[in-house]
N, C-alpha and C positions, 0 to 999 in steps of 0.2 A: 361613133358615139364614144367609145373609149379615148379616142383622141382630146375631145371635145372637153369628159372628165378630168383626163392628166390636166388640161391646157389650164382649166378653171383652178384647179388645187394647186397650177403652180403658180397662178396669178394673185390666189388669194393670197402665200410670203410673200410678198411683193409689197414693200412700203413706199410712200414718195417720200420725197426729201422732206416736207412740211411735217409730215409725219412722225418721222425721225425726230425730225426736229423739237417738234412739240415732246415727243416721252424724254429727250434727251433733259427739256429742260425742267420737266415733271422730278426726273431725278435727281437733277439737279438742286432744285429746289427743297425734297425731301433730306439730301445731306446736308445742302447748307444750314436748314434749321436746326438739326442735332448740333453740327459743328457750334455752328451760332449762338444754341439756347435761345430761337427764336424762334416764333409761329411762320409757318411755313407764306402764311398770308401778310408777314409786316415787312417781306422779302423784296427787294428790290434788284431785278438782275440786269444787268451790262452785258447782250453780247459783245465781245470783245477779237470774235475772232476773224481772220484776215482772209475774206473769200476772195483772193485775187488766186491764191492755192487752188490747185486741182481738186482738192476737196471740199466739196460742197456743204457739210454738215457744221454744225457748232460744234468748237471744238475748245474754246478761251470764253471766260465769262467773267466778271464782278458782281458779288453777290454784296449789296447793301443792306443793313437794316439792325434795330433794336441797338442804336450808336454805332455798329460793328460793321466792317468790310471784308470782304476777302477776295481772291482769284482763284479760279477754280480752273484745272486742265483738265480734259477729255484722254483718258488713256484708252485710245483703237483697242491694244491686245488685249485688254482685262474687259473692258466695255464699261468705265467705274470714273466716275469725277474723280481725282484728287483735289485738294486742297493744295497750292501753291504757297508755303510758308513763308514765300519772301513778301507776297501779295498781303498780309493780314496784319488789322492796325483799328485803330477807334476812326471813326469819320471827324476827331476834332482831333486832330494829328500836333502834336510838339512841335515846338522847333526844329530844322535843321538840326544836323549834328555839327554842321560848322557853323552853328549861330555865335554870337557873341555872350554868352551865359557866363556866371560866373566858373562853373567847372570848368569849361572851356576856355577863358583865359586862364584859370591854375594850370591846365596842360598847356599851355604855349609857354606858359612862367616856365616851367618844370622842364623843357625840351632847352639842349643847350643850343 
């Protein structure tokens, strides 16, 4: 009977991966509206991450929404989304930076 109890308490820590998966993106979703100044609900996520890896979990994500994008990484040691600031931009994105603009012919004027 003691056995029976250890086996059941230790099966209750025991998440599957779906599982994981779903709080991962529940958190996900709770930063990215702070970051955003968006309702958690106008949020639009991209898993993004690459399960050919031995790790099964979300780990990369694009979070859409209220105009606004961003990339979000899974950091393992903290257990905490970061924001990816290379990732973050309006969804109606500018030109290129080597577009042909007027700035950017003044820098090619300007370069000898």
């Amino acid at each position: 009977m003691k056995w029976l109890v250890i086996a059941v308490l230790a099966l209750a820590g025991c998440r599957t991966k779906a599982q994981i998966n779903t709080a991962r993106l529940d958190e996900l979703k709770t930063r990215a509206a702070f970051d955003l100044k968006c309702s958690a609900g106008d949020l639009v996520v991209t898993d993004l991450t690459n399960y050919q890896e031995a790790n099964p979990y979300m780990r990369m994500a694009g979070v859409e929404g209220c105009g606004q994008r961003a990339t979000y990484i899974w950091a393992t040691e903290r257990k905490v989304w970061f924001m990816d600031a290379a990732g973050v931009g309006s969804e109606t994105a500018g030109p290129p930076a080597n577009a042909d603009t007027p700035a950017a012919e003044q820098q090619k004027e300007a370069q000898p």
